[in-house]
N, CA, C and O atoms as a GROMACS GRO file, in nm:
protein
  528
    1UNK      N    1  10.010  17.648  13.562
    1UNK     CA    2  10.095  17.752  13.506
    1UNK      C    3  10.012  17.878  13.489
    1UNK      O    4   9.898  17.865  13.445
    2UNK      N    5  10.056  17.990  13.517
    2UNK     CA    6  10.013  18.145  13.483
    2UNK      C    7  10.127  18.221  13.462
    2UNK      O    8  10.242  18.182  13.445
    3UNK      N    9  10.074  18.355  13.465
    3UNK     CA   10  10.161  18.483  13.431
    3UNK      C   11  10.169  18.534  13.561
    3UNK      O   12  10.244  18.631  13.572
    4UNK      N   13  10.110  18.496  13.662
    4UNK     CA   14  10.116  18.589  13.782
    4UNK      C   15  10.198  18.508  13.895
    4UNK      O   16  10.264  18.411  13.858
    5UNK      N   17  10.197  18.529  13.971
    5UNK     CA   18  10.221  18.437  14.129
    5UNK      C   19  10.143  18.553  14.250
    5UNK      O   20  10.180  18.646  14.323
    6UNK      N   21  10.034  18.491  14.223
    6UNK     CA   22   9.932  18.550  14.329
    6UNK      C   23   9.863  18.411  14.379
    6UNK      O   24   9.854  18.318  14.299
    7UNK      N   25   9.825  18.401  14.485
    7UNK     CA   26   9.780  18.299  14.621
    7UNK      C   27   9.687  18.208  14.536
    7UNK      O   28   9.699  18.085  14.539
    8UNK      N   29   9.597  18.270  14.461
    8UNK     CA   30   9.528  18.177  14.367
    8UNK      C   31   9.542  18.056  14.338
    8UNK      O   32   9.479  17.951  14.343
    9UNK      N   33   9.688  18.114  14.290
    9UNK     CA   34   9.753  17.972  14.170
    9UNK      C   35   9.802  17.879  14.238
    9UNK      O   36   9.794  17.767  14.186
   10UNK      N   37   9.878  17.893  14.394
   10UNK     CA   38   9.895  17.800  14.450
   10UNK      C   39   9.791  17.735  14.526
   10UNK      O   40   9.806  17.613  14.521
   11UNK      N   41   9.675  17.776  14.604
   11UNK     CA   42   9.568  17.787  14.598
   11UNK      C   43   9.494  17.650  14.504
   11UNK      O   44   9.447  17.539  14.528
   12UNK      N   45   9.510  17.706  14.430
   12UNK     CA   46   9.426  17.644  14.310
   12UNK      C   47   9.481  17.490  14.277
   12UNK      O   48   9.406  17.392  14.271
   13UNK      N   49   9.617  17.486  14.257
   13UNK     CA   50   9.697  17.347  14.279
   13UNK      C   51   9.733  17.266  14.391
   13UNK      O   52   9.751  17.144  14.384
   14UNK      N   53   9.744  17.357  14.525
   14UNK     CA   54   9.689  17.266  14.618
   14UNK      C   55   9.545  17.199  14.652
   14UNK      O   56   9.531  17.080  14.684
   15UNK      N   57   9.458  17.279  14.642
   15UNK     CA   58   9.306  17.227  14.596
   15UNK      C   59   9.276  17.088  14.532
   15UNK      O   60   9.195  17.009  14.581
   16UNK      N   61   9.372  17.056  14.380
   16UNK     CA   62   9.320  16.998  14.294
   16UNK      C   63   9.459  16.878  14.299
   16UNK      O   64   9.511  16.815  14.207
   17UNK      N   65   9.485  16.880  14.438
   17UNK     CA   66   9.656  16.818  14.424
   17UNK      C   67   9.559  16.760  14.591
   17UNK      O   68   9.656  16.703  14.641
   18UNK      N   69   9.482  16.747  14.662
   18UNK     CA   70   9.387  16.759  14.780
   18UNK      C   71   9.249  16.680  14.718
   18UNK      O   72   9.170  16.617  14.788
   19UNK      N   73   9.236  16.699  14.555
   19UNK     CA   74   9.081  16.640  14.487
   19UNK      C   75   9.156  16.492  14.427
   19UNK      O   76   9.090  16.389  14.413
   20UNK      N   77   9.280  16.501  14.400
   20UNK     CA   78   9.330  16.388  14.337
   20UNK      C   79   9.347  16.266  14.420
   20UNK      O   80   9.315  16.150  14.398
   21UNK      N   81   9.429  16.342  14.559
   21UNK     CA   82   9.455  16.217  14.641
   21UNK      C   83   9.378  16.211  14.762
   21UNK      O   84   9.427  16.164  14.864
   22UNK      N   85   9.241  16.262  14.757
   22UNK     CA   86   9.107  16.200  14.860
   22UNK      C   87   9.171  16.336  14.978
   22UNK      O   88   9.109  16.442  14.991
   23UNK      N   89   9.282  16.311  15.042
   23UNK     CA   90   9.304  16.405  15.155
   23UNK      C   91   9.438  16.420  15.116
   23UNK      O   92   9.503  16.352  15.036
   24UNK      N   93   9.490  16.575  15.222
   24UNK     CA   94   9.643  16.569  15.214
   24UNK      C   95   9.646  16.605  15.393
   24UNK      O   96   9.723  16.690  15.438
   25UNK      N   97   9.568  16.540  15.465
   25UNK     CA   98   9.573  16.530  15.586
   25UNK      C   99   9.732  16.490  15.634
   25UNK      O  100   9.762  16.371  15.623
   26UNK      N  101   9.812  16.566  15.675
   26UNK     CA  102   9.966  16.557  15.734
   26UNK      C  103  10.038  16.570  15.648
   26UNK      O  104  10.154  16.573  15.690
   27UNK      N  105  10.030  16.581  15.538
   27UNK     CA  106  10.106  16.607  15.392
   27UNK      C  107  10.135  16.737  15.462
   27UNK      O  108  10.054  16.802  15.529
   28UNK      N  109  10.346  16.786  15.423
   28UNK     CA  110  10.364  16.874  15.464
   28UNK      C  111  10.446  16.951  15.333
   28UNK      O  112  10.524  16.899  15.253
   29UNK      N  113  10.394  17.108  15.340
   29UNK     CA  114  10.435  17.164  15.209
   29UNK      C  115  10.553  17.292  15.231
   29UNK      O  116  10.555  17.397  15.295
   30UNK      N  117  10.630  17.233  15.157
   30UNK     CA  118  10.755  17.333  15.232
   30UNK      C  119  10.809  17.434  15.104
   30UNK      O  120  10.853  17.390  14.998
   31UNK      N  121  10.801  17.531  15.126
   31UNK     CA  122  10.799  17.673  15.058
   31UNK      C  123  10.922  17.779  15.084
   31UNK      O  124  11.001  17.777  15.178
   32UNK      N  125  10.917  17.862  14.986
   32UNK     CA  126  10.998  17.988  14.995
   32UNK      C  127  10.894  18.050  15.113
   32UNK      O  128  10.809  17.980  15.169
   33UNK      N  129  10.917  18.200  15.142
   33UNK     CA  130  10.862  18.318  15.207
   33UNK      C  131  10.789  18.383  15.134
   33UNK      O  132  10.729  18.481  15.178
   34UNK      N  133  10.781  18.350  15.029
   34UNK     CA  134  10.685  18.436  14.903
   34UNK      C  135  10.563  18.508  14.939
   34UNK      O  136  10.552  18.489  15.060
   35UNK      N  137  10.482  18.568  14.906
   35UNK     CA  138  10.364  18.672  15.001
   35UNK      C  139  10.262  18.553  14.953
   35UNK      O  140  10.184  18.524  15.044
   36UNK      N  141  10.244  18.483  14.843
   36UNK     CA  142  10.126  18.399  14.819
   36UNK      C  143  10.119  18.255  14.921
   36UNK      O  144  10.028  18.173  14.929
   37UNK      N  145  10.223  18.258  14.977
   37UNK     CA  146  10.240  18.111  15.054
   37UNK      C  147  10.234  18.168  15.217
   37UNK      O  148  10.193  18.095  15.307
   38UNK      N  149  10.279  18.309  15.244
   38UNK     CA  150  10.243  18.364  15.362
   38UNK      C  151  10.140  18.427  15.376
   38UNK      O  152  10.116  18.485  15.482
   39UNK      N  153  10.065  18.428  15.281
   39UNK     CA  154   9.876  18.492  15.321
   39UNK      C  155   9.825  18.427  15.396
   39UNK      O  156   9.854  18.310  15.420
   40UNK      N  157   9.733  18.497  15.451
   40UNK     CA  158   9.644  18.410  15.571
   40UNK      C  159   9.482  18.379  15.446
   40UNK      O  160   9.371  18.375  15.499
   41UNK      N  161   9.497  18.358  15.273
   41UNK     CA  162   9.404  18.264  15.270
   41UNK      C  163   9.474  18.121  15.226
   41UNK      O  164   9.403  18.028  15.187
   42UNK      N  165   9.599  18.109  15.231
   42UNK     CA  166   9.687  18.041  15.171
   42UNK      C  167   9.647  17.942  15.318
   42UNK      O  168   9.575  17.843  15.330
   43UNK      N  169   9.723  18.014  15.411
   43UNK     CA  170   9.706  17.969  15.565
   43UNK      C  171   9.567  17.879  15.606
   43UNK      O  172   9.549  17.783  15.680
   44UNK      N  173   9.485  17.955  15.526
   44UNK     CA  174   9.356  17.874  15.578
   44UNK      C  175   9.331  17.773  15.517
   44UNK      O  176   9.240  17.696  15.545
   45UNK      N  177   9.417  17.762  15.416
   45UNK     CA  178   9.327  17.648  15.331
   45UNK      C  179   9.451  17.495  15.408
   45UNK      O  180   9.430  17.384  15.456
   46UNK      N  181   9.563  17.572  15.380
   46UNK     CA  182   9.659  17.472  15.457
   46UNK      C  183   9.590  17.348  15.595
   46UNK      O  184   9.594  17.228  15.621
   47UNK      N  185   9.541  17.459  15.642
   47UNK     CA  186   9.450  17.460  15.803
   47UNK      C  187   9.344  17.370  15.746
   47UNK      O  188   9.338  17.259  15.798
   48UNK      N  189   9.256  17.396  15.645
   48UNK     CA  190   9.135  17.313  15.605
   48UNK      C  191   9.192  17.189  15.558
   48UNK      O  192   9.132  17.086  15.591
   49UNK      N  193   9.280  17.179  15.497
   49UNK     CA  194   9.332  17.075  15.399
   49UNK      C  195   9.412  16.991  15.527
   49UNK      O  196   9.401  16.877  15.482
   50UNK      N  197   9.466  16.979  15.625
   50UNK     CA  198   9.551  16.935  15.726
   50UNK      C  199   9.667  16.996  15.670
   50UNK      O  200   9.757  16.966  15.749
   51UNK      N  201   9.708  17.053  15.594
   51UNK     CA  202   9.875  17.028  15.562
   51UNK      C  203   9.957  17.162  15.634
   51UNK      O  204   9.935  17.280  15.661
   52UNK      N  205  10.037  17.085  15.644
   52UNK     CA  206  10.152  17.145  15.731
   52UNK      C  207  10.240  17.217  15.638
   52UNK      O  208  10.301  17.169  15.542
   53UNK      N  209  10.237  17.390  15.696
   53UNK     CA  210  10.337  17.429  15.614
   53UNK      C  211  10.463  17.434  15.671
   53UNK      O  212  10.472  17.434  15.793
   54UNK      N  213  10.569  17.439  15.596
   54UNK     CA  214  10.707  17.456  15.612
   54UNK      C  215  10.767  17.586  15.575
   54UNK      O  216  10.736  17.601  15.457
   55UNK      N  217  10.835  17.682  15.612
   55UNK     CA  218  10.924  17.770  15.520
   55UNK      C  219  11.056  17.746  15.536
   55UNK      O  220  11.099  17.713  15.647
   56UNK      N  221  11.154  17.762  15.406
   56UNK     CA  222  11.275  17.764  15.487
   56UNK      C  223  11.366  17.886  15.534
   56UNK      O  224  11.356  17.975  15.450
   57UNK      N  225  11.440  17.918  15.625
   57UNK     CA  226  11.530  18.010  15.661
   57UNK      C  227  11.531  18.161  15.546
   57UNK      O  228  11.552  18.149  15.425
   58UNK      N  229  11.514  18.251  15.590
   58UNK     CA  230  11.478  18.369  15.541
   58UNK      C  231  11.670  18.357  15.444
   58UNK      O  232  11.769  18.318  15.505
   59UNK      N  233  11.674  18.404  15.287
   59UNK     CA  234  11.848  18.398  15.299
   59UNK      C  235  11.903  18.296  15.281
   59UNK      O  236  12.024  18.309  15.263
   60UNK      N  237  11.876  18.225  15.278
   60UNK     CA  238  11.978  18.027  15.244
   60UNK      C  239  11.848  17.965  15.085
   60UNK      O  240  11.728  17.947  15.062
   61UNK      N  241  11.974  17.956  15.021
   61UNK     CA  242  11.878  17.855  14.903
   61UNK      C  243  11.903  17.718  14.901
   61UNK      O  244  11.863  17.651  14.805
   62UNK      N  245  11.984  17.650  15.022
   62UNK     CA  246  11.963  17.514  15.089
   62UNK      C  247  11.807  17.434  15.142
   62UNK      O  248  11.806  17.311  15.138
   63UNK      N  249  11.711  17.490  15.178
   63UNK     CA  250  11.551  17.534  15.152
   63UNK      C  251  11.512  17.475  15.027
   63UNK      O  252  11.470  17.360  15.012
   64UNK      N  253  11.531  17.568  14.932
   64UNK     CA  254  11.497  17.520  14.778
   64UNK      C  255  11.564  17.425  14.672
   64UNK      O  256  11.536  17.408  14.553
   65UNK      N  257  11.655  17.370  14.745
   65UNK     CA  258  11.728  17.292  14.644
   65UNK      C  259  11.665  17.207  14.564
   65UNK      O  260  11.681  17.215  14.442
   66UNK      N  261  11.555  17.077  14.639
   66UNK     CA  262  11.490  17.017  14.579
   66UNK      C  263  11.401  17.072  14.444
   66UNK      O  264  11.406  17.009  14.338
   67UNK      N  265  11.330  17.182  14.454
   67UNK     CA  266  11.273  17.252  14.348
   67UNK      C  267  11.352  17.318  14.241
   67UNK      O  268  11.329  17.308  14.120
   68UNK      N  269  11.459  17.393  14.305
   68UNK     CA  270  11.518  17.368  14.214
   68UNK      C  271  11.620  17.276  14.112
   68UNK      O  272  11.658  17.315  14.002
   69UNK      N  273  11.649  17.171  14.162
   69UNK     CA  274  11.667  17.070  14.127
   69UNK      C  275  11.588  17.006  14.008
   69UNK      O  276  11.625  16.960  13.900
   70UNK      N  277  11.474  17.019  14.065
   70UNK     CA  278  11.332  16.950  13.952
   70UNK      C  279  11.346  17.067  13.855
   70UNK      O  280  11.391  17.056  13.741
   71UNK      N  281  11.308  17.165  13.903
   71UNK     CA  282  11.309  17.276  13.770
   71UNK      C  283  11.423  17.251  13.678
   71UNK      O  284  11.408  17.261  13.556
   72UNK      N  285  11.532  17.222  13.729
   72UNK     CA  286  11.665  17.252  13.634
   72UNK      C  287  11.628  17.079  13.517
   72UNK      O  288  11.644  17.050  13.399
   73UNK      N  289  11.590  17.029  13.602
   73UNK     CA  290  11.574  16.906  13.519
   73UNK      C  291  11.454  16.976  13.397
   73UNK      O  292  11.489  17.024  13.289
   74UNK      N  293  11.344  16.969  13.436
   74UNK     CA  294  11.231  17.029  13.372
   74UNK      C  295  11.306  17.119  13.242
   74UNK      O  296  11.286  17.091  13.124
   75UNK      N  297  11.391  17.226  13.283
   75UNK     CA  298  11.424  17.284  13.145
   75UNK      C  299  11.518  17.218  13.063
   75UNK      O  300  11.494  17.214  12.942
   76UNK      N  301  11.633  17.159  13.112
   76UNK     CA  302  11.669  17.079  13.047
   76UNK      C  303  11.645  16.956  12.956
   76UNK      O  304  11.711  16.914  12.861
   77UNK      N  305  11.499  16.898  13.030
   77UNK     CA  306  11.511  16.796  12.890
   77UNK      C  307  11.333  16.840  12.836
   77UNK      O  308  11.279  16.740  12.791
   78UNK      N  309  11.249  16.952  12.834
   78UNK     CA  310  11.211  16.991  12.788
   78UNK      C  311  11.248  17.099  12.673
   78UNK      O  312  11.218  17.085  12.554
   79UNK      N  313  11.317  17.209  12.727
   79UNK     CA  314  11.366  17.304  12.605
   79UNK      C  315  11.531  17.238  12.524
   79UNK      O  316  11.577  17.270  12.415
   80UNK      N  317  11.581  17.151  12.614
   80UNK     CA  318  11.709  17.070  12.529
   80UNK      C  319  11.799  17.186  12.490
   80UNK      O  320  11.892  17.174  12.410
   81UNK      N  321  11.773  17.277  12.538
   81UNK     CA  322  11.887  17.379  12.452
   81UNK      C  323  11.843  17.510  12.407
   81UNK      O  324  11.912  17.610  12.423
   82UNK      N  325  11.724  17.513  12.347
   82UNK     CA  326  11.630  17.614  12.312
   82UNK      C  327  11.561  17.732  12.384
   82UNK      O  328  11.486  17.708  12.479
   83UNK      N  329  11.585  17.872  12.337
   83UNK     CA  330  11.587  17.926  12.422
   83UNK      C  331  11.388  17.919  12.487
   83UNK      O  332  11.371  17.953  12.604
   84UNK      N  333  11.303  17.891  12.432
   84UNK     CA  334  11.223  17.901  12.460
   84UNK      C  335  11.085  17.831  12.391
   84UNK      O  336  11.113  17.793  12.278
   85UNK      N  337  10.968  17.808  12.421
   85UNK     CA  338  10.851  17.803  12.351
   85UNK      C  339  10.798  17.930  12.270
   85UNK      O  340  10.818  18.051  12.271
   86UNK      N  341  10.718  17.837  12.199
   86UNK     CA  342  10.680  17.933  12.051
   86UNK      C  343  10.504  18.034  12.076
   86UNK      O  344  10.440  18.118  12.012
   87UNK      N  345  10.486  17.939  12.240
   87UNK     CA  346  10.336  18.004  12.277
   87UNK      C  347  10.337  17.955  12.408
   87UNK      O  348  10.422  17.873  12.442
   88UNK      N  349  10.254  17.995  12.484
   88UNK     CA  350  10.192  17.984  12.591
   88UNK      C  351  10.157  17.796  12.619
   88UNK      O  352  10.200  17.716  12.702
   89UNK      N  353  10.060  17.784  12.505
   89UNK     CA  354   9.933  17.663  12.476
   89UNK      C  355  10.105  17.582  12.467
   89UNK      O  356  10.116  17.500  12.558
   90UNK      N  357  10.253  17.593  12.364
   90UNK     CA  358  10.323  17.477  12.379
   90UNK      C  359  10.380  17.436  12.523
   90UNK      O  360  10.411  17.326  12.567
   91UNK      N  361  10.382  17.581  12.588
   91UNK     CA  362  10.480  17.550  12.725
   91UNK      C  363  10.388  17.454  12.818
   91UNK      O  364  10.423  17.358  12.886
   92UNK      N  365  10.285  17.499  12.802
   92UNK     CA  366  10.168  17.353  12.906
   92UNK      C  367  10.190  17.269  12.843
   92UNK      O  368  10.262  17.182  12.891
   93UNK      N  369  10.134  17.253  12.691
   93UNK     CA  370  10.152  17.115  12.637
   93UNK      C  371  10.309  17.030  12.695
   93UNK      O  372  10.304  16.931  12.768
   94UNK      N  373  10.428  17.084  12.652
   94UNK     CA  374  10.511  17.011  12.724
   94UNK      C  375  10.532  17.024  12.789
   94UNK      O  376  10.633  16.958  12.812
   95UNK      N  377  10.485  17.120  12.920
   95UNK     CA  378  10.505  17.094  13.121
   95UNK      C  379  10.462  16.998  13.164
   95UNK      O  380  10.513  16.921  13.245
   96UNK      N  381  10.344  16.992  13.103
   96UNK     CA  382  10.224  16.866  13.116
   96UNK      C  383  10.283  16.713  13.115
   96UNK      O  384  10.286  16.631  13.207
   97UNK      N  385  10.338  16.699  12.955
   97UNK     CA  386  10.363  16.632  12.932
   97UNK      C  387  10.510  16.530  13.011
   97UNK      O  388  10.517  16.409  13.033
   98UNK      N  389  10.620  16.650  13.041
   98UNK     CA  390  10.686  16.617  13.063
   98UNK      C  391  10.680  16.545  13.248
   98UNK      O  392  10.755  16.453  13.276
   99UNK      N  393  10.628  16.576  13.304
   99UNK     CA  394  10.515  16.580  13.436
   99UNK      C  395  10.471  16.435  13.442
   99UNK      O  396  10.525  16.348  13.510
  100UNK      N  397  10.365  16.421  13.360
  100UNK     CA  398  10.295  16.298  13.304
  100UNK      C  399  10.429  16.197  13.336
  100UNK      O  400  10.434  16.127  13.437
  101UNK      N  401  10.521  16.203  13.247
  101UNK     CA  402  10.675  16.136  13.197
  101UNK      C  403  10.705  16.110  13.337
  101UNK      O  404  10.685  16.001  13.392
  102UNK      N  405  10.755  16.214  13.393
  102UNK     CA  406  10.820  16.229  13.471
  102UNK      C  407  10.783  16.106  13.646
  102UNK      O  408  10.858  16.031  13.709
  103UNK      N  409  10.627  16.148  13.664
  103UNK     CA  410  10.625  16.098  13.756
  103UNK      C  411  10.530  15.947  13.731
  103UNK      O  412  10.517  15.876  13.831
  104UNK      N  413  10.479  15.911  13.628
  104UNK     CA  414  10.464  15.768  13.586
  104UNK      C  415  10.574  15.661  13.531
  104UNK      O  416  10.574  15.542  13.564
  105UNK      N  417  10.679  15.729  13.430
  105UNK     CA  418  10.744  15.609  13.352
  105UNK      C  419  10.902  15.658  13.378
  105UNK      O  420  11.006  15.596  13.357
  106UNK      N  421  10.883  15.792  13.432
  106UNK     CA  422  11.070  15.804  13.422
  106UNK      C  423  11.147  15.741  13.603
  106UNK      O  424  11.120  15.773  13.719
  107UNK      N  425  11.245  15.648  13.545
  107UNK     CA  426  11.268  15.584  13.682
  107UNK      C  427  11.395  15.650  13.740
  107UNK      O  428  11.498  15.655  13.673
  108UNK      N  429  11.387  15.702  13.869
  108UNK     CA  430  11.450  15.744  13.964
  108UNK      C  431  11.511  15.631  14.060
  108UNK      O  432  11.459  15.539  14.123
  109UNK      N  433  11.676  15.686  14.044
  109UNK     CA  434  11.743  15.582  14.136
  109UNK      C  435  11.722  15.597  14.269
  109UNK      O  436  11.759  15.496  14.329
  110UNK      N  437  11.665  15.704  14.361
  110UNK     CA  438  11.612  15.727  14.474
  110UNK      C  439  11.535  15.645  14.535
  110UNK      O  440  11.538  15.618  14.655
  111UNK      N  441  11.425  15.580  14.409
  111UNK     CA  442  11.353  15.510  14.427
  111UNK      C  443  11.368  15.372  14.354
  111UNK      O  444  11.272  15.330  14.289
  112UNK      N  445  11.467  15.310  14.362
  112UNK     CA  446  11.485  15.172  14.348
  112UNK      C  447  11.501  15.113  14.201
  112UNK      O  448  11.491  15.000  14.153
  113UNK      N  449  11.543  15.294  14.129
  113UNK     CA  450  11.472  15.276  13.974
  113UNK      C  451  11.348  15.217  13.925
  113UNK      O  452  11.338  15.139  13.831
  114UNK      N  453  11.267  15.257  13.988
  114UNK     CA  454  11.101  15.296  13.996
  114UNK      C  455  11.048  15.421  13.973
  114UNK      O  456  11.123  15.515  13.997
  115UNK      N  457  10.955  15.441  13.940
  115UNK     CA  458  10.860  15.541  13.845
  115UNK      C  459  10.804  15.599  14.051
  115UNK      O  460  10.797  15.530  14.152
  116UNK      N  461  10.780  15.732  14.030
  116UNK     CA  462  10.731  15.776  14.152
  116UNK      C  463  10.612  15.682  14.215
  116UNK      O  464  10.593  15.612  14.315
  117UNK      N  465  10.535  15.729  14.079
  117UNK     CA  466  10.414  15.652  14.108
  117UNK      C  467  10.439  15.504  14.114
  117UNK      O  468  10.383  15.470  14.218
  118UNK      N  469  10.493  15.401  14.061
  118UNK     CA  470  10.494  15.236  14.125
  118UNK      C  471  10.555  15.268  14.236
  118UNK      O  472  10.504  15.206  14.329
  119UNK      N  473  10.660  15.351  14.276
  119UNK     CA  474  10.736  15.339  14.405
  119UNK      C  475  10.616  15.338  14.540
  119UNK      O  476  10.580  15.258  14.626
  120UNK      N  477  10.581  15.476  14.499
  120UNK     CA  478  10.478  15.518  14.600
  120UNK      C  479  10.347  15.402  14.606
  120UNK      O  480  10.297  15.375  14.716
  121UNK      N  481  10.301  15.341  14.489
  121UNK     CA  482  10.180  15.288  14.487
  121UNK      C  483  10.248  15.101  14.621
  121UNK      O  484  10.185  15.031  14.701
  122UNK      N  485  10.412  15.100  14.567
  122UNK     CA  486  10.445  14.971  14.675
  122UNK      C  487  10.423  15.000  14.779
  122UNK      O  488  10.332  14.942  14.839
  123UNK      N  489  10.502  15.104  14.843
  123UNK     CA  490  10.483  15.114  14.915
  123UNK      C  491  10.402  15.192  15.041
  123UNK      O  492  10.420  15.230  15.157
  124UNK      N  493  10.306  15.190  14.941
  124UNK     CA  494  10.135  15.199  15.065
  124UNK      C  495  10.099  15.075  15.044
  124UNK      O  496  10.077  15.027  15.156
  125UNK      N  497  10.078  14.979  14.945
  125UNK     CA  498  10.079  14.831  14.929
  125UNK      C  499  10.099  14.797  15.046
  125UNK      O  500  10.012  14.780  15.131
  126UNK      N  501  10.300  14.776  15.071
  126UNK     CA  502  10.351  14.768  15.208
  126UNK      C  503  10.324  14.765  15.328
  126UNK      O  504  10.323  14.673  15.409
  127UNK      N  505  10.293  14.916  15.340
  127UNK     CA  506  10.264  15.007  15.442
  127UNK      C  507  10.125  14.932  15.536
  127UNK      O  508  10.115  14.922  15.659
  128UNK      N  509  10.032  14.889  15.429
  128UNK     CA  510   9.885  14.855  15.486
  128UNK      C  511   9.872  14.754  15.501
  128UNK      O  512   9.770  14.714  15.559
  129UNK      N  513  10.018  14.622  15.433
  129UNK     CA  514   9.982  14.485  15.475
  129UNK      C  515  10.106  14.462  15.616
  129UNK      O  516  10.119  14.360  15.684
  130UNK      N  517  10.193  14.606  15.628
  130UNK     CA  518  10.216  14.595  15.755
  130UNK      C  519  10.115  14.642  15.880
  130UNK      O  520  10.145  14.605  15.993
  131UNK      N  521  10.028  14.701  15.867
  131UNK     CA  522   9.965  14.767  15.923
  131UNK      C  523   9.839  14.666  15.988
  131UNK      O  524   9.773  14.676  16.092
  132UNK      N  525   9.838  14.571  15.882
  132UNK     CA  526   9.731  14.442  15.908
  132UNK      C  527   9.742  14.353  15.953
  132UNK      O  528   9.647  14.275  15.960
   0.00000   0.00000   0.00000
């Protein structure tokens, strides 16, 4: 989270989203047109990292649905109604938190009503004792 949207910040979370899971070799990242996601240092790191960018259609918010989707969730059962946080330091504390929630213990019917993470952790399980 910041105050800006300069290349940095995405930058900076793809980096540490690349330190978490060893590689994001073919991991593909699909974006607005925004100037921080169309820079050529954004570009390079994409290029260093393997990942494939995506944009969608210049004009259609069919593209962003998924994000926004998550976002709309995110304010909803974080602010519940409220127009806002009381500081900076609470809005991480519960982005964070809700994040944490979200992709360890909250279960998604997408996924079998499984937590992202058990979904994902089966099936590379899966994946590698098909692979063997």
């Amino acid at each position: 989270m910041a105050d800006h949207m300069r290349t940095e910040l995405v930058a900076d979370a793809l980096t540490a989203a690349a330190a978490e899971r060893d590689s994001l070799a073919g991991a593909v990242f699909h974006s607005d047109h925004g100037a921080q996601y169309s820079s050529r240092a954004y570009a390079g790191l994409c290029a260093r990292l393997g990942v494939i960018r995506s944009m969608g259609a210049v004009g259609t918010s069919a593209g962003n649905a998924l994000a926004e989707a998550i976002n709309a969730t995110l304010e909803r059962e974080t602010l519940v109604g409220a127009p806002g946080w009381d500081s900076t330091a609470a809005a991480r504390r519960a982005v964070f938190a809700w994040i944490t929630r979200y992709n360890t213990s909250r279960r998604h019917s997408t996924y079998g009503h499984l937590s992202p993470i058990t979904y994902e952790t089966s099936y590379t399980l899966t994946t590698l004792q098909q692979a063997a």
